[in-house]
PLY file of the C-alpha trace (Angstrom):
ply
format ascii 1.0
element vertex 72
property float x
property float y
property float z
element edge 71
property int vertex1
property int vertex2
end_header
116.67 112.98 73.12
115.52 116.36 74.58
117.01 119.60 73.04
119.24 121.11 75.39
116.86 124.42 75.72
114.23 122.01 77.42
116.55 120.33 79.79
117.67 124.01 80.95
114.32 124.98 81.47
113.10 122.02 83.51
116.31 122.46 84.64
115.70 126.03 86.38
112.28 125.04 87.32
113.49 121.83 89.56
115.80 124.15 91.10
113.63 127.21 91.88
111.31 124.40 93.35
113.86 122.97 95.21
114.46 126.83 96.76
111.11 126.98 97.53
111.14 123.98 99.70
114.00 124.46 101.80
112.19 127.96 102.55
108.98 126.53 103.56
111.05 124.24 105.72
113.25 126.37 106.85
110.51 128.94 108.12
108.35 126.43 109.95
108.78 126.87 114.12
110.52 123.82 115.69
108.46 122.88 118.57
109.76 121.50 121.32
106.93 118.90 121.86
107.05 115.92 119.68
103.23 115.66 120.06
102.90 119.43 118.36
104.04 117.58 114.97
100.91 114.90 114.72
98.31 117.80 116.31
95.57 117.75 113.74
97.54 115.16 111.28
94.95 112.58 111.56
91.65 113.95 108.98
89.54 110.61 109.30
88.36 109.98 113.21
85.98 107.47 112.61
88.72 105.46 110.99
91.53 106.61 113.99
89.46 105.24 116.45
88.10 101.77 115.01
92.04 101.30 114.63
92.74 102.07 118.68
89.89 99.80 119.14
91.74 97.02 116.92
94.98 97.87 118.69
93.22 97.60 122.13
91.73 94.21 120.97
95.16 92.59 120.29
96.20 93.86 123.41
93.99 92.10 125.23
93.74 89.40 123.41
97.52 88.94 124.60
96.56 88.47 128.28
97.06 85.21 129.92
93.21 84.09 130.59
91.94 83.25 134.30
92.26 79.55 133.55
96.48 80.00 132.67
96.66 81.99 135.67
95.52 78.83 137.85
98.02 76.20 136.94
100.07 75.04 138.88
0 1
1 2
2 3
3 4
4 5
5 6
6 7
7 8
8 9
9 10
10 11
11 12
12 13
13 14
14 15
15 16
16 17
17 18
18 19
19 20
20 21
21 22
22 23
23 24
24 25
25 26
26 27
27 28
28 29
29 30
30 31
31 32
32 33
33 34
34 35
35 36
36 37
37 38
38 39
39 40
40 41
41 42
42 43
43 44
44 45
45 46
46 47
47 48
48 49
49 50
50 51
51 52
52 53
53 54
54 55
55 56
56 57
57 58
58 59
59 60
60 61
61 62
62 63
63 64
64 65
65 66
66 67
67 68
68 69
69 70
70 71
């Protein structure tokens, strides 16, 4: 089992890390606009847009064709 010297340590480094993230949290401007949260979140755009593409393909692929639309 750990000496209790060690578990204070990690101890007082969890919670000074802890601190540190409810600062950088807690400093960040709260925007208004959902959008302003996802500006710049996506780093691949080759990949973003082959998935729209799939996501536009299964869209369409959900349409009723000309030959369901002229049943009776």
């Amino acid at each position: 089992m750990l000496d209790e010297t060690i578990l204070e340590k990690r101890l007082v480094t969890l919670e000074k890390a802890v601190s540190d993230l409810q600062q950088r949290v807690g400093s960040k401007p709260i925007s208004k606009n959902w959008l302003d949260k996802f500006v710049g979140s996506i780093s691949d755009e080759l990949a973003f847009l082959e998935a729209l593409e799939y996501g536009r393909a299964f869209r369409q692929s959900d349409k009723p064709t000309d030959e369901y639309d002229k049943q009776p």
